[in-house]
mmCIF file of the C-alpha atoms, coordinates in Angstrom:
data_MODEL
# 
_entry.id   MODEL 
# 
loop_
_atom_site.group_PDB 
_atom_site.id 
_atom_site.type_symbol 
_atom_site.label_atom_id 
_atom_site.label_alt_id 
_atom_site.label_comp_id 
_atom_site.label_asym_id 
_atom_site.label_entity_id 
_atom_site.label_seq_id 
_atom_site.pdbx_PDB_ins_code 
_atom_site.Cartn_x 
_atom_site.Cartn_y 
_atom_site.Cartn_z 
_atom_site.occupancy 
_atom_site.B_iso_or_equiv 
_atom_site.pdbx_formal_charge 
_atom_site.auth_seq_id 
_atom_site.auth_comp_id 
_atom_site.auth_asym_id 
_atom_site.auth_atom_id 
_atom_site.pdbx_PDB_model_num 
ATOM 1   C CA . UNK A 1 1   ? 6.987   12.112 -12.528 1.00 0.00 ? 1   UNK A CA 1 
ATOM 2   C CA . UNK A 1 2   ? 4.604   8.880  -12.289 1.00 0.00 ? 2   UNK A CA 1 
ATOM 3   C CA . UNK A 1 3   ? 2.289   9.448  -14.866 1.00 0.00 ? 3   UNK A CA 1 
ATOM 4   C CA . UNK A 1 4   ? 0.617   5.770  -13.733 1.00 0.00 ? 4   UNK A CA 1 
ATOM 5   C CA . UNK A 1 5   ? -0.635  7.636  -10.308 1.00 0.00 ? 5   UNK A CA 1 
ATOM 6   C CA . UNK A 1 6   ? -4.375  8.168  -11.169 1.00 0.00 ? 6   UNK A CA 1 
ATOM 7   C CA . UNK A 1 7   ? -6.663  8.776  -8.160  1.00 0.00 ? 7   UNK A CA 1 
ATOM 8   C CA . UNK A 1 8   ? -9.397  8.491  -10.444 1.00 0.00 ? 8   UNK A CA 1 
ATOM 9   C CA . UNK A 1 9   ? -9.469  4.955  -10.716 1.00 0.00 ? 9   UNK A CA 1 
ATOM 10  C CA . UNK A 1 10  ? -10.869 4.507  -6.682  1.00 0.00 ? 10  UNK A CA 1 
ATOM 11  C CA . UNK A 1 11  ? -13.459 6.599  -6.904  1.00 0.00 ? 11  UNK A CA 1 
ATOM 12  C CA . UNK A 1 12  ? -17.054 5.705  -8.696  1.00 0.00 ? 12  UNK A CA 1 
ATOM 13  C CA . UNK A 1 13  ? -18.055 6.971  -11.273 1.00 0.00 ? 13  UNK A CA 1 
ATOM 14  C CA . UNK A 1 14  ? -15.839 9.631  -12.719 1.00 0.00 ? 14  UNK A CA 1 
ATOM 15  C CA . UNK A 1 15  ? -14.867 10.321 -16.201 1.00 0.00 ? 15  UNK A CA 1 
ATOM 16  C CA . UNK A 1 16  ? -12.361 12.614 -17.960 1.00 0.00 ? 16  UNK A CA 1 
ATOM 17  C CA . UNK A 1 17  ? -12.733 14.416 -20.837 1.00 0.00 ? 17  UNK A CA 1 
ATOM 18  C CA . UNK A 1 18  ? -10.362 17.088 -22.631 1.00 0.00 ? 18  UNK A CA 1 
ATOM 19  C CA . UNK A 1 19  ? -10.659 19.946 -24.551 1.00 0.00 ? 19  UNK A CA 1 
ATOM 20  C CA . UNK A 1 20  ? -9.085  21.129 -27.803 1.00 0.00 ? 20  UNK A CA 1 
ATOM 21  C CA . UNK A 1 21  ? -8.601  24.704 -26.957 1.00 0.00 ? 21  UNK A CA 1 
ATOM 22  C CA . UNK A 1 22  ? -5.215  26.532 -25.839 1.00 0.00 ? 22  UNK A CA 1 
ATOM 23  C CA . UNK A 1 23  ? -4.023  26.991 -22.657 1.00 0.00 ? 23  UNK A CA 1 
ATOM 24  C CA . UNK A 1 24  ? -2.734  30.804 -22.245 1.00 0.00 ? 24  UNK A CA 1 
ATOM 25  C CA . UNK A 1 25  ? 0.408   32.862 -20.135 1.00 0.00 ? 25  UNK A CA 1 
ATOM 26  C CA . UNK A 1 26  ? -0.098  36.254 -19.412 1.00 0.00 ? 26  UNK A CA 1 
ATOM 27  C CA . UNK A 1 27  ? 2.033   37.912 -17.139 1.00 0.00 ? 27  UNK A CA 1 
ATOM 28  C CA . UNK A 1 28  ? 0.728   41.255 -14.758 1.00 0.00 ? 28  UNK A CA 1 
ATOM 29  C CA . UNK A 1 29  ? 2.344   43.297 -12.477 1.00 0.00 ? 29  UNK A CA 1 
ATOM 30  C CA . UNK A 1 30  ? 1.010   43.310 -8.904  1.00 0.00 ? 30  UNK A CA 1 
ATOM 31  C CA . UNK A 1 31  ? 2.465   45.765 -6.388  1.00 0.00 ? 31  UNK A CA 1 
ATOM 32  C CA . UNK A 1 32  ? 6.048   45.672 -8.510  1.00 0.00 ? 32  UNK A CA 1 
ATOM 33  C CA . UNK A 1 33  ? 5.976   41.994 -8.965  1.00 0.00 ? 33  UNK A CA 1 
ATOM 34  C CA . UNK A 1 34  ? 5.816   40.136 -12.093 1.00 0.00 ? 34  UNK A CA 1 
ATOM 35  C CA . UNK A 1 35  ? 3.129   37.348 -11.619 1.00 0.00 ? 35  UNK A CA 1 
ATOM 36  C CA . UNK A 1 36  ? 2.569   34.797 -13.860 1.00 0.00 ? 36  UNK A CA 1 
ATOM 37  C CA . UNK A 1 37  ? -1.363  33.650 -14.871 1.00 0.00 ? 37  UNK A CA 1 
ATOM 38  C CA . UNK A 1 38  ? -2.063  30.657 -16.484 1.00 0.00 ? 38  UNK A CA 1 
ATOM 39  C CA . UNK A 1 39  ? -5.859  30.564 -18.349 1.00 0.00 ? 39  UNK A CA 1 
ATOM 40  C CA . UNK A 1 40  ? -8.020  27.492 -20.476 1.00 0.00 ? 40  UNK A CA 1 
ATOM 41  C CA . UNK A 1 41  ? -11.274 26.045 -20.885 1.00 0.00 ? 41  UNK A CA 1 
ATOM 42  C CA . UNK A 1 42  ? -11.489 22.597 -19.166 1.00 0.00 ? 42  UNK A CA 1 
ATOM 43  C CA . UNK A 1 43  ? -15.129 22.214 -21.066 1.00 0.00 ? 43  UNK A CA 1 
ATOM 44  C CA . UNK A 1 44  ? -16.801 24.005 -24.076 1.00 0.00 ? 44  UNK A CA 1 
ATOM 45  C CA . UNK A 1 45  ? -20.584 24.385 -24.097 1.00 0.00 ? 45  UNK A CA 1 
ATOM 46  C CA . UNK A 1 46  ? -22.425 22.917 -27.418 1.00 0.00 ? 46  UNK A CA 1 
ATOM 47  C CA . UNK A 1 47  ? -18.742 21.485 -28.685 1.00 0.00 ? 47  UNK A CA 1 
ATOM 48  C CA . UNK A 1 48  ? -20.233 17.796 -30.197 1.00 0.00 ? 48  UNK A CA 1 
ATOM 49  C CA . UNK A 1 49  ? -17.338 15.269 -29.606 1.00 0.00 ? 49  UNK A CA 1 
ATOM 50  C CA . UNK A 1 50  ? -16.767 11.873 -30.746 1.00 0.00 ? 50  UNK A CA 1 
ATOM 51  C CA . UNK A 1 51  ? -15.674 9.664  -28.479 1.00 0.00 ? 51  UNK A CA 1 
ATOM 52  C CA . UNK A 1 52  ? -14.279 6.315  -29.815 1.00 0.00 ? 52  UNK A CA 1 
ATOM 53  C CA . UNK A 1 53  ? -17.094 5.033  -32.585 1.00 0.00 ? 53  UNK A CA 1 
ATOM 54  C CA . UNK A 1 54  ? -20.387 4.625  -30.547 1.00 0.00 ? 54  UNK A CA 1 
ATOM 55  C CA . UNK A 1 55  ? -20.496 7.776  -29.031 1.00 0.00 ? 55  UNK A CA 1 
ATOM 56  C CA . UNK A 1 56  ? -20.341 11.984 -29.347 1.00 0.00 ? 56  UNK A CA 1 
ATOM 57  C CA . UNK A 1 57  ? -21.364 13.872 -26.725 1.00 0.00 ? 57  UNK A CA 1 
ATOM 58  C CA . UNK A 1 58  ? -22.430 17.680 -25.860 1.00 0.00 ? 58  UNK A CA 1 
ATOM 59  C CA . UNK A 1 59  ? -22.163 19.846 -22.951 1.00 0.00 ? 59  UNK A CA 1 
ATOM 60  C CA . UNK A 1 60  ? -24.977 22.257 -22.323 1.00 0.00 ? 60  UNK A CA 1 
ATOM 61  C CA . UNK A 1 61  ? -24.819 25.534 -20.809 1.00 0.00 ? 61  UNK A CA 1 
ATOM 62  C CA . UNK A 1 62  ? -25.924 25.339 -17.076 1.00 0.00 ? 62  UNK A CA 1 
ATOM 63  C CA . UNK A 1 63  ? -24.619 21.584 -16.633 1.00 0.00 ? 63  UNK A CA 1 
ATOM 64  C CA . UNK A 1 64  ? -21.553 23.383 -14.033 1.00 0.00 ? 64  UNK A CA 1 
ATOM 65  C CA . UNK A 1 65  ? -23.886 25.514 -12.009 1.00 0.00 ? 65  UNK A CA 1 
ATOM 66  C CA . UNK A 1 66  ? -24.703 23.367 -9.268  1.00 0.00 ? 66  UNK A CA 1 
ATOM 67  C CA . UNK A 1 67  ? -21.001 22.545 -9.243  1.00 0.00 ? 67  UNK A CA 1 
ATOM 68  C CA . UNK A 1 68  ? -19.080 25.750 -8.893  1.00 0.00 ? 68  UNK A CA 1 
ATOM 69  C CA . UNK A 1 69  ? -18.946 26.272 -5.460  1.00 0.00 ? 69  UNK A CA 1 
ATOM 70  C CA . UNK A 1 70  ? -16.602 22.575 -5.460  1.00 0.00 ? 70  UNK A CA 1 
ATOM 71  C CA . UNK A 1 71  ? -13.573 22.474 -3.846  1.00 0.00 ? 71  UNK A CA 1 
ATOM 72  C CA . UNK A 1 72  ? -11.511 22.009 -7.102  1.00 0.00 ? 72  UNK A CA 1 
ATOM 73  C CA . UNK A 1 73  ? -8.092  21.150 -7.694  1.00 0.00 ? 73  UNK A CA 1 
ATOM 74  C CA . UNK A 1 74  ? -5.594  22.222 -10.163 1.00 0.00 ? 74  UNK A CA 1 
ATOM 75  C CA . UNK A 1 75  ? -3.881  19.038 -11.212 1.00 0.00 ? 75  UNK A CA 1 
ATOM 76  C CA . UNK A 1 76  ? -0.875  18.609 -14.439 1.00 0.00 ? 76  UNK A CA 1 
ATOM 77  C CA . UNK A 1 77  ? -1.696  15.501 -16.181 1.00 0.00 ? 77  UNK A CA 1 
ATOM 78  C CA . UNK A 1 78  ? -4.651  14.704 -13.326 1.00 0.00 ? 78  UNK A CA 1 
ATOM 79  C CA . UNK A 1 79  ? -1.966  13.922 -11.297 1.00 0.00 ? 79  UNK A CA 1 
ATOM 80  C CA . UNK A 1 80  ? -2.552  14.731 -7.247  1.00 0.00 ? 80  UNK A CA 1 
ATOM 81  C CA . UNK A 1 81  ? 1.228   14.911 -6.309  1.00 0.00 ? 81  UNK A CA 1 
ATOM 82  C CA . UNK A 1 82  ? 1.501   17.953 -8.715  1.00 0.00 ? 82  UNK A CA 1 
ATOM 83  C CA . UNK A 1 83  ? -1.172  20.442 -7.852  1.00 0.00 ? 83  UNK A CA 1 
ATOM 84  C CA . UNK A 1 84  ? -1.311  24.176 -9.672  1.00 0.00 ? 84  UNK A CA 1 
ATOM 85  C CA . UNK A 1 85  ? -3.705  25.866 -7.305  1.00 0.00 ? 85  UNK A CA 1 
ATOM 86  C CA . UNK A 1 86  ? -6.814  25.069 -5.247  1.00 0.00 ? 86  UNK A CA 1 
ATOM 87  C CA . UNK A 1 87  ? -10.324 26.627 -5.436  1.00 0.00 ? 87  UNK A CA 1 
ATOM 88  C CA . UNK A 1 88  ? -11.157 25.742 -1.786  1.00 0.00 ? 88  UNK A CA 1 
ATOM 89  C CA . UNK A 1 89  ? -14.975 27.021 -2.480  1.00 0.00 ? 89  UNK A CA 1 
ATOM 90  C CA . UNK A 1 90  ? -13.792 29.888 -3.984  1.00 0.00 ? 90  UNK A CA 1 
ATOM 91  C CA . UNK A 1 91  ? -11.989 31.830 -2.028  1.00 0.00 ? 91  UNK A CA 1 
ATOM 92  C CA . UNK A 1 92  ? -8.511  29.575 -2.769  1.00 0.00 ? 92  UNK A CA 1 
ATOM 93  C CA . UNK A 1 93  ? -5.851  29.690 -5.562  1.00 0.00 ? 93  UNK A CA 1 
ATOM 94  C CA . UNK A 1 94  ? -8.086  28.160 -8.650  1.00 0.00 ? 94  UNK A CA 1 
ATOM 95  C CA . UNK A 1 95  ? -10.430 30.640 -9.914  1.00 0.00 ? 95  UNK A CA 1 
ATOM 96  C CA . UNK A 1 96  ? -13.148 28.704 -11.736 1.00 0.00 ? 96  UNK A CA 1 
ATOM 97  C CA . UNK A 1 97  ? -15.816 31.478 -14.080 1.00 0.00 ? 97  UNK A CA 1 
ATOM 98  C CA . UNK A 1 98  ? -18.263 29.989 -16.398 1.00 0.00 ? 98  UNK A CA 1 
ATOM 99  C CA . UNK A 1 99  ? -18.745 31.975 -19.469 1.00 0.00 ? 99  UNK A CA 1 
ATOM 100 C CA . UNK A 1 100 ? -20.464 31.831 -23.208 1.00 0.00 ? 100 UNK A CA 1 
ATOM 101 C CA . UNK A 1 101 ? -17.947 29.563 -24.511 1.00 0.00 ? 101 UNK A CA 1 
ATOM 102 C CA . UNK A 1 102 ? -17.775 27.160 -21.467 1.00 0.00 ? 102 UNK A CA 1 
ATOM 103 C CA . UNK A 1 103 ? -15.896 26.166 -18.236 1.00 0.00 ? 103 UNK A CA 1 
ATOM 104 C CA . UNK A 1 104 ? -12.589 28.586 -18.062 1.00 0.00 ? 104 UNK A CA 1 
ATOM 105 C CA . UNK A 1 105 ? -10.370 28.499 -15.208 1.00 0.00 ? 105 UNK A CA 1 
ATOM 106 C CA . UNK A 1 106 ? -6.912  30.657 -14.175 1.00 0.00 ? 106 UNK A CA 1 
ATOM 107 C CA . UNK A 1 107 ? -4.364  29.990 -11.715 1.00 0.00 ? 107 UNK A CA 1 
ATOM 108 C CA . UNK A 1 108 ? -0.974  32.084 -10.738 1.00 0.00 ? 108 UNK A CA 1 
ATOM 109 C CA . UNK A 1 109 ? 1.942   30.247 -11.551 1.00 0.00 ? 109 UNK A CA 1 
ATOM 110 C CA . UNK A 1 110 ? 3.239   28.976 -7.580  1.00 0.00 ? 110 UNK A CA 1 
ATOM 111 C CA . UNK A 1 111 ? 6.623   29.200 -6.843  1.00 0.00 ? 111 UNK A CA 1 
ATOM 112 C CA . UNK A 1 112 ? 7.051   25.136 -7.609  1.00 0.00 ? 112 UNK A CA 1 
ATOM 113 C CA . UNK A 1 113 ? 9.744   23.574 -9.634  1.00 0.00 ? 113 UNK A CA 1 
ATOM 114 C CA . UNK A 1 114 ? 6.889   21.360 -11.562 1.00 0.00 ? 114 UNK A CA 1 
ATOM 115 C CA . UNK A 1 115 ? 4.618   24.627 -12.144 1.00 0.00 ? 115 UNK A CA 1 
ATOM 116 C CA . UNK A 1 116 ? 7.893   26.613 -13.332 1.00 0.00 ? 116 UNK A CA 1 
ATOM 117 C CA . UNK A 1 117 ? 8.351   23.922 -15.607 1.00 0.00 ? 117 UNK A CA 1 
ATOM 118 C CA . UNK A 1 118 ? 5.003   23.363 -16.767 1.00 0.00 ? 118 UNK A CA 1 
ATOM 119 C CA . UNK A 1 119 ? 4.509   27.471 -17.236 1.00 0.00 ? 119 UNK A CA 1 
ATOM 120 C CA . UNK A 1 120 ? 7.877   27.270 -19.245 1.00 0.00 ? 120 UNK A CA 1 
ATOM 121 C CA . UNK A 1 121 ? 6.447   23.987 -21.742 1.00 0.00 ? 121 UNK A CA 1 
ATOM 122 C CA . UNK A 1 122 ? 2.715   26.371 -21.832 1.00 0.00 ? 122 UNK A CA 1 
ATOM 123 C CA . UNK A 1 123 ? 4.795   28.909 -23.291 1.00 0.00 ? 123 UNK A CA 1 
ATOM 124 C CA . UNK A 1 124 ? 6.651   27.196 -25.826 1.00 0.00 ? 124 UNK A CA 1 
ATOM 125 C CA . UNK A 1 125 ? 3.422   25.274 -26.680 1.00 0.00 ? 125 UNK A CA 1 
ATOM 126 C CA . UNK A 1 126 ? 4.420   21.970 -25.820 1.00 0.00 ? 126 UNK A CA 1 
ATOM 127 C CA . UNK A 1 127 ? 1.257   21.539 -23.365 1.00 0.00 ? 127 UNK A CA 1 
ATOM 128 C CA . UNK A 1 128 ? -1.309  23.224 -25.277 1.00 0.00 ? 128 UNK A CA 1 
ATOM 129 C CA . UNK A 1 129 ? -4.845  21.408 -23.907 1.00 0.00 ? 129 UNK A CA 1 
ATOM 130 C CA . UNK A 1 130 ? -6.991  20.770 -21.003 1.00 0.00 ? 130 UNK A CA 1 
ATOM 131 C CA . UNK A 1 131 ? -9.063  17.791 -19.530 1.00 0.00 ? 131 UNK A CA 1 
ATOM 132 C CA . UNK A 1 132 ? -11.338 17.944 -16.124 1.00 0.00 ? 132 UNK A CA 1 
ATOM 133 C CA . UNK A 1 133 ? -13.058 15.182 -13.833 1.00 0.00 ? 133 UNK A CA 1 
ATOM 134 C CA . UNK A 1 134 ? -16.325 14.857 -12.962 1.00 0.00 ? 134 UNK A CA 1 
ATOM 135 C CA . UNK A 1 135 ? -19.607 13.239 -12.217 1.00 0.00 ? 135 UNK A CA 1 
ATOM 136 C CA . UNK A 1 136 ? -22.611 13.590 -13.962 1.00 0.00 ? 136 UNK A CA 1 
ATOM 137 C CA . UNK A 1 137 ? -26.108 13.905 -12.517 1.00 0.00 ? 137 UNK A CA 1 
ATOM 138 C CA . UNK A 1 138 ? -28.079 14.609 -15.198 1.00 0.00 ? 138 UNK A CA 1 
ATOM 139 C CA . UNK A 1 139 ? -28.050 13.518 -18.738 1.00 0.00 ? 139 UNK A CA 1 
ATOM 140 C CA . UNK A 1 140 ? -30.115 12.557 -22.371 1.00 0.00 ? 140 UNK A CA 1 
ATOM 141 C CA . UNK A 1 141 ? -29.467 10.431 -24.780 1.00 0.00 ? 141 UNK A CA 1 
ATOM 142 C CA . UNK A 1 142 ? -30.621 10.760 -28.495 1.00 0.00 ? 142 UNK A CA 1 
ATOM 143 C CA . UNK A 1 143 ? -30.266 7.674  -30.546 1.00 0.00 ? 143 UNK A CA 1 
ATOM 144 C CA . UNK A 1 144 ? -29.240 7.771  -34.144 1.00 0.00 ? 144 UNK A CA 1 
ATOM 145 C CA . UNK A 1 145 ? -30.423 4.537  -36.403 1.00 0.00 ? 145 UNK A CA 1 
ATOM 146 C CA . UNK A 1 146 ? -28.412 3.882  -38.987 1.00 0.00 ? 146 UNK A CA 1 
ATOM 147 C CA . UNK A 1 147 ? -26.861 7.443  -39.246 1.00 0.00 ? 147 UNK A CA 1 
ATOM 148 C CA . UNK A 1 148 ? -23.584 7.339  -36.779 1.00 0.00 ? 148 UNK A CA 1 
ATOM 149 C CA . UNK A 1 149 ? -23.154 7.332  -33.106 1.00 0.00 ? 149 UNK A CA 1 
ATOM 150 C CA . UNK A 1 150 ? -25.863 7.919  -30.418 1.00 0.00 ? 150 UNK A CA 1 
ATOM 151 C CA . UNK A 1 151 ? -25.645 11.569 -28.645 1.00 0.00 ? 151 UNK A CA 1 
ATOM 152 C CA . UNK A 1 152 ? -25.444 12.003 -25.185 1.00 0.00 ? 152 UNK A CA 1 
ATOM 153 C CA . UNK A 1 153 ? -25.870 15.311 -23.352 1.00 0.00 ? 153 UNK A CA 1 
ATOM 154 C CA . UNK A 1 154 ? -24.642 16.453 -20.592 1.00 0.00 ? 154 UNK A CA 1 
ATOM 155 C CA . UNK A 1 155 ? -27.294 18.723 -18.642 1.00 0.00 ? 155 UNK A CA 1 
ATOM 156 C CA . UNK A 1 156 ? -25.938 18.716 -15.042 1.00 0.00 ? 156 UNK A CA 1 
ATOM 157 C CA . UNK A 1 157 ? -22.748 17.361 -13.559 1.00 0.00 ? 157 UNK A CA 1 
ATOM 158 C CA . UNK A 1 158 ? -22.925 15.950 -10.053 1.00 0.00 ? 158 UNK A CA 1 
ATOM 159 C CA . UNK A 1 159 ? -19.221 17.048 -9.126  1.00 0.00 ? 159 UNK A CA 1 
ATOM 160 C CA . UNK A 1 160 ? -16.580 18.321 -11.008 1.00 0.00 ? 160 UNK A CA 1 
ATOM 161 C CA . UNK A 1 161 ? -13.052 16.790 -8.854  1.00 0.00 ? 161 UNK A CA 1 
ATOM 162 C CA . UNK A 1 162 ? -10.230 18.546 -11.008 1.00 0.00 ? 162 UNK A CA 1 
ATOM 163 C CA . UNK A 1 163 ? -9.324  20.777 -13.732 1.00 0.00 ? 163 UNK A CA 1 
ATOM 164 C CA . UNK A 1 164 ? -5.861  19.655 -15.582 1.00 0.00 ? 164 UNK A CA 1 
ATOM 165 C CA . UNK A 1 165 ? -3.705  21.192 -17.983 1.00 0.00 ? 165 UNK A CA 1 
ATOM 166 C CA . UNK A 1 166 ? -2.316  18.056 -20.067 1.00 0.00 ? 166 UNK A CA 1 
ATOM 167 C CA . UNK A 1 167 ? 0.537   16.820 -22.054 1.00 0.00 ? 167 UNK A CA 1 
ATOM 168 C CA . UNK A 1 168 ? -1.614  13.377 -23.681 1.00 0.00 ? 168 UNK A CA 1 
ATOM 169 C CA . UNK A 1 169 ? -5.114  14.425 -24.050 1.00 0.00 ? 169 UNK A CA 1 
ATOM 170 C CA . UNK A 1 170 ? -7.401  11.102 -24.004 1.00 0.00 ? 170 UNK A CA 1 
ATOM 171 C CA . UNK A 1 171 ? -10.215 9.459  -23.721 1.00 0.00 ? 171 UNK A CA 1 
ATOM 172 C CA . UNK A 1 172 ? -9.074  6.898  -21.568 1.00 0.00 ? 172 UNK A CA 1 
ATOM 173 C CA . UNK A 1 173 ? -11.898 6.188  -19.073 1.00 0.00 ? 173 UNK A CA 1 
ATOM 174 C CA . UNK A 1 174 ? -15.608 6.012  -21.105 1.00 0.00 ? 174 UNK A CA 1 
ATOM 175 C CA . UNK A 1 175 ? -16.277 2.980  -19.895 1.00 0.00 ? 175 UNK A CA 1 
ATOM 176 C CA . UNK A 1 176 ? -18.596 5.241  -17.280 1.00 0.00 ? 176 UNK A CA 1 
ATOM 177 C CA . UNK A 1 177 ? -20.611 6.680  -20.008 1.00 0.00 ? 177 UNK A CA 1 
ATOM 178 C CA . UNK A 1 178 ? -20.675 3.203  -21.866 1.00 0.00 ? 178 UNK A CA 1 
ATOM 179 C CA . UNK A 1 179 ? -22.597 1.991  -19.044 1.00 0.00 ? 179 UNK A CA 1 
ATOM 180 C CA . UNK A 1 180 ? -25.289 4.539  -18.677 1.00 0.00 ? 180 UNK A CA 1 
ATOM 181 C CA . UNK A 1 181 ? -25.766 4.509  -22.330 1.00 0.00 ? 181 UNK A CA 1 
ATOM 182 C CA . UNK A 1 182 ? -25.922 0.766  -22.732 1.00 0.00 ? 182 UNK A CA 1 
ATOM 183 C CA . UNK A 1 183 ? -28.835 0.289  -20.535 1.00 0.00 ? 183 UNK A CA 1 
ATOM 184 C CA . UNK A 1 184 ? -31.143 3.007  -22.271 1.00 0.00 ? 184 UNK A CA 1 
ATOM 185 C CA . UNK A 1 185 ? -30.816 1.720  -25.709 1.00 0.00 ? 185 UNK A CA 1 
ATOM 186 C CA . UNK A 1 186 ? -34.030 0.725  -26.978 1.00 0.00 ? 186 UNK A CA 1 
ATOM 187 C CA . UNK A 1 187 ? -34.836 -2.857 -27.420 1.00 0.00 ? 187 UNK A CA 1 
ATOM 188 C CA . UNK A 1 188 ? -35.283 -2.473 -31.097 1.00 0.00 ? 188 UNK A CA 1 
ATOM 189 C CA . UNK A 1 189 ? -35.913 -6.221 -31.989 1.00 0.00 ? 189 UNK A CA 1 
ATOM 190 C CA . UNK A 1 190 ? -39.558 -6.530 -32.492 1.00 0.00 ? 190 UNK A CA 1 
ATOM 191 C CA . UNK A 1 191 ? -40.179 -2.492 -32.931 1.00 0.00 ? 191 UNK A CA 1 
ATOM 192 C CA . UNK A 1 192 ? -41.792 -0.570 -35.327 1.00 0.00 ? 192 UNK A CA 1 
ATOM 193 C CA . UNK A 1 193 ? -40.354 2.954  -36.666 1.00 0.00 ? 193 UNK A CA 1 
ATOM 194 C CA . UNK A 1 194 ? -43.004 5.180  -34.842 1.00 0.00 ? 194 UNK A CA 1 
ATOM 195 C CA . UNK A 1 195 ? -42.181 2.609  -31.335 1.00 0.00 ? 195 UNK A CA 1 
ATOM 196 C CA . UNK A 1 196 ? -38.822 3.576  -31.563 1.00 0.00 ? 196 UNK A CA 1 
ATOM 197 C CA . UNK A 1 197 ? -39.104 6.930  -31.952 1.00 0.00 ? 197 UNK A CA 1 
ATOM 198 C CA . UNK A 1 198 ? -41.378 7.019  -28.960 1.00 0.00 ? 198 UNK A CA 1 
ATOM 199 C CA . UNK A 1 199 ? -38.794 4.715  -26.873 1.00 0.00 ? 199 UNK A CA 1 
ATOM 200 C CA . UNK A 1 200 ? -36.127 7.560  -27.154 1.00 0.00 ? 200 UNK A CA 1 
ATOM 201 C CA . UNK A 1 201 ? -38.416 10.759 -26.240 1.00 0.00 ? 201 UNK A CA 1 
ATOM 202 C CA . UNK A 1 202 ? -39.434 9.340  -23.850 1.00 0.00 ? 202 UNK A CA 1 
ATOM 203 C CA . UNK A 1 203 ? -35.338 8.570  -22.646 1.00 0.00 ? 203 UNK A CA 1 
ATOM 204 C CA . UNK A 1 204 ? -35.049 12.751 -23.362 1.00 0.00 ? 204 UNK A CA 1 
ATOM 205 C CA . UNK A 1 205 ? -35.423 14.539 -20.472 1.00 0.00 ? 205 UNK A CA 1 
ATOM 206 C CA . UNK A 1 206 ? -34.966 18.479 -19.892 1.00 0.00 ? 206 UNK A CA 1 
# 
């Protein structure tokens, strides 16, 4: 397994994140056969995470729904020469549902030596989390003085690429986010308390 294969990396404008919530086996019986289903959240609506130290960061609910009809993949570990199951605008493999709690998708176990194995290290509890790529196309910022990181929300995503039970959950690629946050800082040199405050409404959009 080359766990340095990242199609990520050639394409603009993506970023990972993962999720701290377990990925579930059930098993059901269809027509006398034992199938196996594989279930987690790839995102959590209203979760606050802290990425690195100048940073957390929200999901809202809605920020998926202009991305759900994407032809997804099912990747382990993100990477493209293991794939779980496909959405192919919903009518594939990958079956992608929004609900209260967030992003939640399901695949049946394919009769693949990786996605035997990985079923097999889901059940023991060896790969336990999620992760998912995207875009984003809409997003706020709230900026915190003195009191910890700056928030950023997430209020629509642009694409979402892949959805990716993992074995190293990390946050390896926020340079993205970095960016778009680093030119919407206000220029607080100069500013007065009420100026300030004004700068970042006016940088909060819904």
């Amino acid at each position: 397994m080359n766990l340095n294969k990242d199609y990520i990396d050639t394409a603009a404008g993506q970023e990972r994140r993962f999720v701290e919530h377990i990925v579930t086996h059930e098993t059901r019986d269809e027509n006398g056969v034992e199938l196996h289903e594989i279930s987690g959240y790839a995102a959590m609506f209203n979760k606050e995470t802290k990425i690195g130290s100048w940073m957390r960061e929200v999901v809202l609910p809605g920020a998926f729904d202009d991305v759900m009809a994407d032809d997804v993949r099912c990747l382990f570990n993100h990477n493209p020469d293991l794939i779980l199951a496909r959405s192919n605008n919903r009518a594939g493999t990958l079956k992608l549902e929004v609900d209260t709690v967030g992003l939640k998708y399901t695949y049946t176990t394919p009769n693949r030596q990786y996605a035997l194995d990985l079923q097999d290290a889901i059940i023991a509890g060896d790969v336990s989390q999620s992760s998912f790529a995207f875009t984003v196309k809409e997003q706020a910022w709230e900026y915190i003085e003195d009191e910890g990181p700056d928030l950023r929300k997430i209020i629509k995503f642009a694409r979402l690429f892949d959805v990716s039970p993992v074995t190293y959950p990390a946050y390896n690629d926020t340079t993205v986010a970095k960016r778009s946050h680093a030119p919407a800082q206000p220029p607080v040199k100069g500013l007065t308390t009420n100026q300030k405050l004004k700068f970042k409404n006016s940088q909060i959009h819904y």
